[in-house]
CHARMM internal coordinates of N, CA and C (Angstrom, degrees):
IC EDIT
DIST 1 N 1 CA 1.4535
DIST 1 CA 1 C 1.5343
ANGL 1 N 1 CA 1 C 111.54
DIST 1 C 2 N 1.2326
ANGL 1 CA 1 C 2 N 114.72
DIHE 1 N 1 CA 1 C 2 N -24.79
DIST 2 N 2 CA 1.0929
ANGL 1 C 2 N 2 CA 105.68
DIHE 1 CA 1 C 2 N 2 CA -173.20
DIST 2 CA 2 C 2.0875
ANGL 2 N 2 CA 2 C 119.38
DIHE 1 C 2 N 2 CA 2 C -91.99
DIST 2 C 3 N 1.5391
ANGL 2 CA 2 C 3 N 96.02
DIHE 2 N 2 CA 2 C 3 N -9.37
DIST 3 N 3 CA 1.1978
ANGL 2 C 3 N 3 CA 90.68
DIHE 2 CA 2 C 3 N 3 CA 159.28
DIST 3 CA 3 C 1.6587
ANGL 3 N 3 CA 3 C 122.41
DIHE 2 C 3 N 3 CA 3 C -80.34
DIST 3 C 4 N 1.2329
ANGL 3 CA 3 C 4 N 122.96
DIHE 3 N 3 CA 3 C 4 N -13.35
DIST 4 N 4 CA 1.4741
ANGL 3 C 4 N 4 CA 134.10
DIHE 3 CA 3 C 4 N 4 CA 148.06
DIST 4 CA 4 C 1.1642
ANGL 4 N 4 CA 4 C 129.48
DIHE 3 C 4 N 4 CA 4 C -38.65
DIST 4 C 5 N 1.3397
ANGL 4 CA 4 C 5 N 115.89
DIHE 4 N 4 CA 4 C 5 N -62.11
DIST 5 N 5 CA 1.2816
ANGL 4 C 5 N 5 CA 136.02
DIHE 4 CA 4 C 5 N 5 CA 170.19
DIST 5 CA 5 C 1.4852
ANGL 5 N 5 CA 5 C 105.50
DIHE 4 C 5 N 5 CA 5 C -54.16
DIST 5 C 6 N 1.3352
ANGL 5 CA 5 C 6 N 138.19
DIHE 5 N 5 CA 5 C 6 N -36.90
DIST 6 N 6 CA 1.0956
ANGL 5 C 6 N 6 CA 126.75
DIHE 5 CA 5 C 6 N 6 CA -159.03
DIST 6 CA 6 C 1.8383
ANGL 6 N 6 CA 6 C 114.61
DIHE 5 C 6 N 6 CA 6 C -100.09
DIST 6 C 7 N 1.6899
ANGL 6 CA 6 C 7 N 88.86
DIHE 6 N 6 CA 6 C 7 N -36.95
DIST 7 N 7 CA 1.4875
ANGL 6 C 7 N 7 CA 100.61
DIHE 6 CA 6 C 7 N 7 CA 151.52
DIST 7 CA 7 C 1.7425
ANGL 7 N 7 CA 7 C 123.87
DIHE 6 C 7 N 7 CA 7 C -44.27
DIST 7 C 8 N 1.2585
ANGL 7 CA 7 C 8 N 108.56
DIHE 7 N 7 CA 7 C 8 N -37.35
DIST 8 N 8 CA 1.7322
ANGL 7 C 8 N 8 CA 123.81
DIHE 7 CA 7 C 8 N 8 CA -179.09
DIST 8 CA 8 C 1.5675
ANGL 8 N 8 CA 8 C 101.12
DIHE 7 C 8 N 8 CA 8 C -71.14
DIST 8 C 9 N 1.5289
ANGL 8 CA 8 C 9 N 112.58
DIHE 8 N 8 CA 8 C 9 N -56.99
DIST 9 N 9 CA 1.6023
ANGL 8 C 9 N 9 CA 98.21
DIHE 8 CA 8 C 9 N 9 CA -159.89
DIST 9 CA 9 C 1.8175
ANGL 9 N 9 CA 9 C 89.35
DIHE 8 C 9 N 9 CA 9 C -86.51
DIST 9 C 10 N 1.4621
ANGL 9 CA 9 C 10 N 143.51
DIHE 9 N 9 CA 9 C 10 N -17.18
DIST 10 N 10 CA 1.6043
ANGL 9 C 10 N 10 CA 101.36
DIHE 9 CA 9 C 10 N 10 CA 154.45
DIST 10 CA 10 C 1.1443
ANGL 10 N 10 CA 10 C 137.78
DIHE 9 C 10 N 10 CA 10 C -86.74
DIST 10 C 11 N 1.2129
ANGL 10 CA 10 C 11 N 108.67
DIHE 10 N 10 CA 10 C 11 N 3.65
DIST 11 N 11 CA 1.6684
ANGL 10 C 11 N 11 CA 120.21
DIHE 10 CA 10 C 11 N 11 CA 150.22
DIST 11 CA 11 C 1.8999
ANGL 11 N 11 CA 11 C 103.68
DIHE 10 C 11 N 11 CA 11 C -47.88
DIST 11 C 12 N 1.0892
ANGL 11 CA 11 C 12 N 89.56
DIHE 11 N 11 CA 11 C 12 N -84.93
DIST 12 N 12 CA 1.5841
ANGL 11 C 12 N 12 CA 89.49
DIHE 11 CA 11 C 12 N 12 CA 178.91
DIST 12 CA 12 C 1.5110
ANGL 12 N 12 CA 12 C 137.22
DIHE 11 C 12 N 12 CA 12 C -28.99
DIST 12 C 13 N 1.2105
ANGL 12 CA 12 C 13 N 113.62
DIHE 12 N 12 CA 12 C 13 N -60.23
DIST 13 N 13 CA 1.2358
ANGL 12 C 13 N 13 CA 135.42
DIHE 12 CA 12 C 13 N 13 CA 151.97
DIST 13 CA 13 C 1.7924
ANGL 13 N 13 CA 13 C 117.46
DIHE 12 C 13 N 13 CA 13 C -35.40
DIST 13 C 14 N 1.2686
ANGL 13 CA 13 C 14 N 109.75
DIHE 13 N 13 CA 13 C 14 N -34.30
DIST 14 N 14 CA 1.8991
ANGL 13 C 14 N 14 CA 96.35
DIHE 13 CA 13 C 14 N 14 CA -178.55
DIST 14 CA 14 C 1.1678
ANGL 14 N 14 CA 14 C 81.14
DIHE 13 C 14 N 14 CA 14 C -118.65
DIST 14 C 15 N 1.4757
ANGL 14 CA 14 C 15 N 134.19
DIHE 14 N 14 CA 14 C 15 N 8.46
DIST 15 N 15 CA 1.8782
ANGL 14 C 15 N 15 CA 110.72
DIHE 14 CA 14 C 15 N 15 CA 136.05
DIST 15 CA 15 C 1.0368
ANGL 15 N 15 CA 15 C 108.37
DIHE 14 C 15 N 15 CA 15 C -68.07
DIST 15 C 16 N 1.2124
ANGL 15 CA 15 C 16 N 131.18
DIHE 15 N 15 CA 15 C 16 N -56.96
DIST 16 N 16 CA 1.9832
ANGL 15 C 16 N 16 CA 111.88
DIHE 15 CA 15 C 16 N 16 CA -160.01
DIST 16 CA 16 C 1.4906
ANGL 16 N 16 CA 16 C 102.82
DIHE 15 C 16 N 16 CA 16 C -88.72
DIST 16 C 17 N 1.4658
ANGL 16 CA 16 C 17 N 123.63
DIHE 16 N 16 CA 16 C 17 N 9.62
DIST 17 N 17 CA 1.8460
ANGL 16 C 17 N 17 CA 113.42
DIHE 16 CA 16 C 17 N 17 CA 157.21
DIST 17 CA 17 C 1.6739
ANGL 17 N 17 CA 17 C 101.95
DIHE 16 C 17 N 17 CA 17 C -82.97
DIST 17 C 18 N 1.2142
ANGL 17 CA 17 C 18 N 106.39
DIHE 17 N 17 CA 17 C 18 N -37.67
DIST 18 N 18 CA 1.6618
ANGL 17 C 18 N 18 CA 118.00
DIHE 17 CA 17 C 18 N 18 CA -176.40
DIST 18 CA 18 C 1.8201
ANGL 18 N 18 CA 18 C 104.63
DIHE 17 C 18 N 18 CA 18 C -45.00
DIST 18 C 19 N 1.2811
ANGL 18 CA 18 C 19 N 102.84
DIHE 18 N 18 CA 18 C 19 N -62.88
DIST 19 N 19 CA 1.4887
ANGL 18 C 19 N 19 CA 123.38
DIHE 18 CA 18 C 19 N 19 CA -170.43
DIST 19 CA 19 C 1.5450
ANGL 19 N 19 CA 19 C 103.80
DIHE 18 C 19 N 19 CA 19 C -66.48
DIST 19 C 20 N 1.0686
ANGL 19 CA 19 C 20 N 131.76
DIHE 19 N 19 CA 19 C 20 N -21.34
DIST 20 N 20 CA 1.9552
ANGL 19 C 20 N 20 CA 128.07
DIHE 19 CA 19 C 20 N 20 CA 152.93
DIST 20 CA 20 C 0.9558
ANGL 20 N 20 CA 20 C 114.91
DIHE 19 C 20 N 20 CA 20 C -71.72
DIST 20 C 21 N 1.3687
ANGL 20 CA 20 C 21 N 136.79
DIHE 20 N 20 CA 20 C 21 N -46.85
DIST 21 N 21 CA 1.5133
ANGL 20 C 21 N 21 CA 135.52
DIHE 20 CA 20 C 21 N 21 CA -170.59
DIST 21 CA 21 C 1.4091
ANGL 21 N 21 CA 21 C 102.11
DIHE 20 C 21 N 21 CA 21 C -55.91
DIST 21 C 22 N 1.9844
ANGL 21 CA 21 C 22 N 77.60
DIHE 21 N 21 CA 21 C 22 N 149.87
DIST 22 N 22 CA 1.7288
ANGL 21 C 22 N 22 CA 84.88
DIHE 21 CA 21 C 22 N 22 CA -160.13
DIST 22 CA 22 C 2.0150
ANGL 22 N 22 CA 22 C 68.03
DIHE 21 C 22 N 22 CA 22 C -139.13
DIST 22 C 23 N 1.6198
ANGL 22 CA 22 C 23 N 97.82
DIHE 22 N 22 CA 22 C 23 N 156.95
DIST 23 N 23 CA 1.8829
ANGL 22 C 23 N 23 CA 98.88
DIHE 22 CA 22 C 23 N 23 CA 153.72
DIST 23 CA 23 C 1.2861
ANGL 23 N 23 CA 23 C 117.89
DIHE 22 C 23 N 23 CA 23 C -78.71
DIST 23 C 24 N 1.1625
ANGL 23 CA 23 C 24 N 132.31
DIHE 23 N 23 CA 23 C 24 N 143.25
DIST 24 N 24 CA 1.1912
ANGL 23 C 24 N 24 CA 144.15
DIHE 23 CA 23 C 24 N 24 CA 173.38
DIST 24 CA 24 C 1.6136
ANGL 24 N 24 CA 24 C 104.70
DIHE 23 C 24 N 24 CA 24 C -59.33
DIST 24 C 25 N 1.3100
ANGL 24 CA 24 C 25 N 111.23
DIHE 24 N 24 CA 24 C 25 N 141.68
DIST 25 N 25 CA 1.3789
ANGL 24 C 25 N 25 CA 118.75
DIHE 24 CA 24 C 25 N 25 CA 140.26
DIST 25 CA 25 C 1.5884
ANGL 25 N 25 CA 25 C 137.86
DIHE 24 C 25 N 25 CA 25 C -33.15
DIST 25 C 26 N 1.4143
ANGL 25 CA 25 C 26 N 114.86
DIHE 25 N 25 CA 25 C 26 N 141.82
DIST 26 N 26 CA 1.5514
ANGL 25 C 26 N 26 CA 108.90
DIHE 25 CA 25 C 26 N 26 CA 169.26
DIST 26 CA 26 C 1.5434
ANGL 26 N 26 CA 26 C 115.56
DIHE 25 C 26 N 26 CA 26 C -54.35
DIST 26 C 27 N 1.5738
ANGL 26 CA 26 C 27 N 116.41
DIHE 26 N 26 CA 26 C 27 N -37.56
DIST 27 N 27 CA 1.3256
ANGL 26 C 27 N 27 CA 111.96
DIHE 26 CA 26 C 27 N 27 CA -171.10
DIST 27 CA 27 C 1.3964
ANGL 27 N 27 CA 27 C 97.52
DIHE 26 C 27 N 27 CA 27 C -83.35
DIST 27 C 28 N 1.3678
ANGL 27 CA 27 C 28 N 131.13
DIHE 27 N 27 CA 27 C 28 N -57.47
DIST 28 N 28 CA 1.3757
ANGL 27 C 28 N 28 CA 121.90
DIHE 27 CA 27 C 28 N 28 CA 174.55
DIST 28 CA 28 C 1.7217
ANGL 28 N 28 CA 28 C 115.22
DIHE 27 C 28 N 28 CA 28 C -45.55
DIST 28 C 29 N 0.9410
ANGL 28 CA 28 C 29 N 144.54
DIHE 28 N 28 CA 28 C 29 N -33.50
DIST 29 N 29 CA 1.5973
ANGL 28 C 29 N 29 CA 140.30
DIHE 28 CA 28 C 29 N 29 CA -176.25
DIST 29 CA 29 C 1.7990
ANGL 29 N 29 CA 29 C 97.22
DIHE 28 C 29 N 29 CA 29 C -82.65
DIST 29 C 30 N 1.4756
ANGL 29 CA 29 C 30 N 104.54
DIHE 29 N 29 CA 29 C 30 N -40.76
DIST 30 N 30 CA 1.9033
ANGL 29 C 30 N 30 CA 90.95
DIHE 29 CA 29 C 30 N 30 CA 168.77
DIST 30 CA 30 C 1.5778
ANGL 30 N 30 CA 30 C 116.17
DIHE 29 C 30 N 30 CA 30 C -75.38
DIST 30 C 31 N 1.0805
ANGL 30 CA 30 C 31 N 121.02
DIHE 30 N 30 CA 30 C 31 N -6.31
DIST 31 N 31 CA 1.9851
ANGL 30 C 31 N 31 CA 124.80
DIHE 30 CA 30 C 31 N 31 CA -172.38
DIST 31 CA 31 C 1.5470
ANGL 31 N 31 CA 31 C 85.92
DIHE 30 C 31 N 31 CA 31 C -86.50
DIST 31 C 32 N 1.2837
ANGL 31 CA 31 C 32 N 130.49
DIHE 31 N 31 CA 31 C 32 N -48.63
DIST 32 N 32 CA 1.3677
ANGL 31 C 32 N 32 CA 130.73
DIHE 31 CA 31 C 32 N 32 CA -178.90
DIST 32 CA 32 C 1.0551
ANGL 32 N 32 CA 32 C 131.63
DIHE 31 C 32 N 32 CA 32 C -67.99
DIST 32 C 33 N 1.5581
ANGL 32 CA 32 C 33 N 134.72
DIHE 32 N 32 CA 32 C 33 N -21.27
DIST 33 N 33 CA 1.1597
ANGL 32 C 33 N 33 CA 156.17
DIHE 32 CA 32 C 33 N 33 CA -135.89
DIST 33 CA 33 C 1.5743
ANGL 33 N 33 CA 33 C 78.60
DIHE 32 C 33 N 33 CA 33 C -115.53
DIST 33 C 34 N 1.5291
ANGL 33 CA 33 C 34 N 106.27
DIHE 33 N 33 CA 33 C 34 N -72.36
DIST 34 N 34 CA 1.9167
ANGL 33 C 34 N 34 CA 110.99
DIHE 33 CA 33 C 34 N 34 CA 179.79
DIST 34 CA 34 C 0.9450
ANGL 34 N 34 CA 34 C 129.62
DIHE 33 C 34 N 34 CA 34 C -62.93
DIST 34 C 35 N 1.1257
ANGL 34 CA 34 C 35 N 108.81
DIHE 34 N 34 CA 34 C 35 N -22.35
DIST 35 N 35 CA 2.0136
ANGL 34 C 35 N 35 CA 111.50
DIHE 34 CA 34 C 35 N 35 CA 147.77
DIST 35 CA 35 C 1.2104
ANGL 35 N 35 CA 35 C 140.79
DIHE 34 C 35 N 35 CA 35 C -52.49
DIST 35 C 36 N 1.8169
ANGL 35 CA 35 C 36 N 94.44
DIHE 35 N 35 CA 35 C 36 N -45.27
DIST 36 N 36 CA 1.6539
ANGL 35 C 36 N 36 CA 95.57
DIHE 35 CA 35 C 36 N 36 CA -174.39
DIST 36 CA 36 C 2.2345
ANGL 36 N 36 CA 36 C 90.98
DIHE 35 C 36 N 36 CA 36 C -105.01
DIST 36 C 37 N 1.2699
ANGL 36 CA 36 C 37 N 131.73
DIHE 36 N 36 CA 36 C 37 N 15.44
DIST 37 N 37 CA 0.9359
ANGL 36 C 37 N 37 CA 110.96
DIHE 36 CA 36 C 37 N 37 CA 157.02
DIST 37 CA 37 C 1.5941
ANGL 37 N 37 CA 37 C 102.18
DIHE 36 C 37 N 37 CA 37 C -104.60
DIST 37 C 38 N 1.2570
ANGL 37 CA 37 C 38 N 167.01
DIHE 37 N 37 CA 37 C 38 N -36.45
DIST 38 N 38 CA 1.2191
ANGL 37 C 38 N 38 CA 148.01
DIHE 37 CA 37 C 38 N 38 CA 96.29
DIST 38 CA 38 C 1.6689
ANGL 38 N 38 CA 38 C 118.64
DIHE 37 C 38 N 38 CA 38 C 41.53
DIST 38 C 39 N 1.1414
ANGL 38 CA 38 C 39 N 112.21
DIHE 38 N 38 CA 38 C 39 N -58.33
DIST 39 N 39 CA 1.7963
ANGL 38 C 39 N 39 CA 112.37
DIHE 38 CA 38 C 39 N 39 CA 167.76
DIST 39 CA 39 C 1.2502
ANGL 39 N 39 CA 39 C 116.88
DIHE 38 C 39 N 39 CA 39 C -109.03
DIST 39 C 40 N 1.3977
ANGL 39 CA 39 C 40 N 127.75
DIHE 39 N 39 CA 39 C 40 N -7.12
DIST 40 N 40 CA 1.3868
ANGL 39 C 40 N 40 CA 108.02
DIHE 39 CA 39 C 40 N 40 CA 148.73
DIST 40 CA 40 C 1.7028
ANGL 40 N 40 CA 40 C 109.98
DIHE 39 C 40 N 40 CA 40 C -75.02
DIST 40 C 41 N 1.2816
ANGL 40 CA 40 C 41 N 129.78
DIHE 40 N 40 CA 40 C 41 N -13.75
DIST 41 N 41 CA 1.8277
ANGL 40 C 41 N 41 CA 113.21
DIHE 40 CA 40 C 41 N 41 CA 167.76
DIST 41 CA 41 C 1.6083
ANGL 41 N 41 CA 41 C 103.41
DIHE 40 C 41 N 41 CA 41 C -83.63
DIST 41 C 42 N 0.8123
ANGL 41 CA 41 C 42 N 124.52
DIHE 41 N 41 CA 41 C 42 N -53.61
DIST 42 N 42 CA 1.5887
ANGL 41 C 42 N 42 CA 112.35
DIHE 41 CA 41 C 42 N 42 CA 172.15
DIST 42 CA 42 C 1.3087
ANGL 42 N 42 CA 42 C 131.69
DIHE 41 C 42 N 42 CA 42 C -25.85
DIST 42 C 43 N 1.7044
ANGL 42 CA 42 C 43 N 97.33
DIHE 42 N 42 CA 42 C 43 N -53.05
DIST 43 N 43 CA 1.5807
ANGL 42 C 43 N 43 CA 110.70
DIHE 42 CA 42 C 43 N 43 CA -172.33
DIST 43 CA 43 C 1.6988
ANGL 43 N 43 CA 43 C 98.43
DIHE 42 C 43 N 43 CA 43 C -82.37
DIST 43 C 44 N 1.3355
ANGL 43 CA 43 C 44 N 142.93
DIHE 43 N 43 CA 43 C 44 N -19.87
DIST 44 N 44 CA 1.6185
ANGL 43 C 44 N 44 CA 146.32
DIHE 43 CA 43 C 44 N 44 CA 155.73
DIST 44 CA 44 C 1.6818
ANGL 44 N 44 CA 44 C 103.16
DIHE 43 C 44 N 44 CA 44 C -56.13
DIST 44 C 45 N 1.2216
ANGL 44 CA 44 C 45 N 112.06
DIHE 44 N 44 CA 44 C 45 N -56.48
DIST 45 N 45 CA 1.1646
ANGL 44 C 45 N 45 CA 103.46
DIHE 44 CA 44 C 45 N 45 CA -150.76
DIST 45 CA 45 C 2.0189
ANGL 45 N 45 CA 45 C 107.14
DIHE 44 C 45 N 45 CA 45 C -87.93
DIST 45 C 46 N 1.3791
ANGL 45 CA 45 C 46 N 101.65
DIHE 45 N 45 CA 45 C 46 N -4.29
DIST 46 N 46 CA 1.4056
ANGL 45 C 46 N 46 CA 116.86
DIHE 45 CA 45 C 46 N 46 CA 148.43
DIST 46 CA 46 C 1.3776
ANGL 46 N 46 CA 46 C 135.68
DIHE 45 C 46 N 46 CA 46 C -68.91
DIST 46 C 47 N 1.5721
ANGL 46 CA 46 C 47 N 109.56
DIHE 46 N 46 CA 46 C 47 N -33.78
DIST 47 N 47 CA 1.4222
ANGL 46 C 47 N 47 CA 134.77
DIHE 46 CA 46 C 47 N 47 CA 172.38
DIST 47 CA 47 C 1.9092
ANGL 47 N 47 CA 47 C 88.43
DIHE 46 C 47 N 47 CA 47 C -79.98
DIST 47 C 48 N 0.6700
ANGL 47 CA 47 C 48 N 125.93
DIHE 47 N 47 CA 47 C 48 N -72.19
DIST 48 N 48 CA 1.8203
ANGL 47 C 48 N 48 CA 117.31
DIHE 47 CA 47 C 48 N 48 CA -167.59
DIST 48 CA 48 C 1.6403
ANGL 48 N 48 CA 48 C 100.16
DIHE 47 C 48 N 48 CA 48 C -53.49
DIST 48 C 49 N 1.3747
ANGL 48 CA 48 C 49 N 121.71
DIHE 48 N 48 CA 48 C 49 N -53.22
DIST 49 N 49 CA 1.0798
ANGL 48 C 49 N 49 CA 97.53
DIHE 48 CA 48 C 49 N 49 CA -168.99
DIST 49 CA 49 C 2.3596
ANGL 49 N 49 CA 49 C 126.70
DIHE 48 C 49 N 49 CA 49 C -57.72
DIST 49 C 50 N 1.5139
ANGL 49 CA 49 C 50 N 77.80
DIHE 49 N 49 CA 49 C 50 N -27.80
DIST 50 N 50 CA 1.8256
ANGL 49 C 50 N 50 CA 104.76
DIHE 49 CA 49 C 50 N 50 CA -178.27
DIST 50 CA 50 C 1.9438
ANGL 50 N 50 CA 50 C 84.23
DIHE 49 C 50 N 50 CA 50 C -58.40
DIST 50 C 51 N 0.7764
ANGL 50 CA 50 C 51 N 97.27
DIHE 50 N 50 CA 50 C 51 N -47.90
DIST 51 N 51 CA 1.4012
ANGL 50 C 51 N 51 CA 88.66
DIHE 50 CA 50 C 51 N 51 CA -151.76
DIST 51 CA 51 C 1.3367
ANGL 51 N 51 CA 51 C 118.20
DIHE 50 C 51 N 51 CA 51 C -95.57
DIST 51 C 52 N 1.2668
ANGL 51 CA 51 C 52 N 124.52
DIHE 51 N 51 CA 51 C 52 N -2.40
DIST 52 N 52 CA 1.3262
ANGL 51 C 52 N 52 CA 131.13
DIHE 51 CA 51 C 52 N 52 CA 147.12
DIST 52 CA 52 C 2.0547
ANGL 52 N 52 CA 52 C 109.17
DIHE 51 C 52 N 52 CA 52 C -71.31
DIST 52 C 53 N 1.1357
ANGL 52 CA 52 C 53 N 89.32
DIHE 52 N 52 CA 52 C 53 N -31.95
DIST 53 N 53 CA 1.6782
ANGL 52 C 53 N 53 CA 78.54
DIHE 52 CA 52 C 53 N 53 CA -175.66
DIST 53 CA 53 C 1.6965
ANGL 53 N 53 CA 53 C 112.88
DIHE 52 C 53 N 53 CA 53 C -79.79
DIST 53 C 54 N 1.4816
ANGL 53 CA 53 C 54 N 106.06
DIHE 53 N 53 CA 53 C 54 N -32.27
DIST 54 N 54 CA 1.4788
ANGL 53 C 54 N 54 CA 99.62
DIHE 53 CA 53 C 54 N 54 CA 163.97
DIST 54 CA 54 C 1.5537
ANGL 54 N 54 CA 54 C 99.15
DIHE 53 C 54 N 54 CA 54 C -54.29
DIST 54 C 55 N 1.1028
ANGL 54 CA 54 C 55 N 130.02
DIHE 54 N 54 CA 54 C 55 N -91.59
DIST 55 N 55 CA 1.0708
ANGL 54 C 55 N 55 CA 132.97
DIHE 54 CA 54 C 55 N 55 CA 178.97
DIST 55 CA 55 C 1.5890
ANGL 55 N 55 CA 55 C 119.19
DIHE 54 C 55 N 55 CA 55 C 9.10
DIST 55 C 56 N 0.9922
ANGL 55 CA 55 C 56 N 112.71
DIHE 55 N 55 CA 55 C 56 N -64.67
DIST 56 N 56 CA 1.6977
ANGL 55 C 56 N 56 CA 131.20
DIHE 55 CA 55 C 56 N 56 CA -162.81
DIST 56 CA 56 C 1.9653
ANGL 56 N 56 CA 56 C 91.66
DIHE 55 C 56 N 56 CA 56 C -74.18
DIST 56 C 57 N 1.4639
ANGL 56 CA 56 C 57 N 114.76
DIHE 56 N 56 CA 56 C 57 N -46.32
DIST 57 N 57 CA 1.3935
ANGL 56 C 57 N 57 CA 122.33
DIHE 56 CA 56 C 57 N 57 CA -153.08
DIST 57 CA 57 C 1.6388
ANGL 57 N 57 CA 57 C 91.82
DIHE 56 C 57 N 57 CA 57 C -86.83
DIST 57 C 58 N 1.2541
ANGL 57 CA 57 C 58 N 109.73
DIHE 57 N 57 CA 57 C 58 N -41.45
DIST 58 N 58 CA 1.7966
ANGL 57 C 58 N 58 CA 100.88
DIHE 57 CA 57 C 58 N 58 CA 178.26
DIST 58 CA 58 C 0.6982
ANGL 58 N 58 CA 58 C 129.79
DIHE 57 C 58 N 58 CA 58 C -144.67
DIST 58 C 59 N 1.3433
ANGL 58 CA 58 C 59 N 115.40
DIHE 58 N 58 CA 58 C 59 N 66.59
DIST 59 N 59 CA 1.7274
ANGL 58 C 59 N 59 CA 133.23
DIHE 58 CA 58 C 59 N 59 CA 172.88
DIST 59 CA 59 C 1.2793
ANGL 59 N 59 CA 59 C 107.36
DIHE 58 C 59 N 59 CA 59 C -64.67
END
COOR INIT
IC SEED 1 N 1 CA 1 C
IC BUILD
């Protein structure tokens, strides 16, 4: 029963996150878009740099 119960209150719970959600804005969905493409080049160009220096140090 008590996995029931628990099934019930997160039912509930991503009802009342459900019932806030709103769509984002054009400018808000582009602020996000350039954010997370922005740290996916960072986090590449962190991986190339790591790995050119292994490279160089122990070929």
């Amino acid at each position: 029963m008590k996995a029931l119960s628990s099934l019930k209150s997160f039912i509930e719970k991503c009802k009342r996150v459900w019932a806030v959600l709103k769509k984002p804005t054009k400018e808000e969905f582009l602020t996000v878009a350039k954010v997370s493409a922005l740290g996916i080049l960072v986090i590449g160009l962190i991986g190339f740099i790591v790995g050119n220096i292994v490279h160089i140090f122990f070929k």
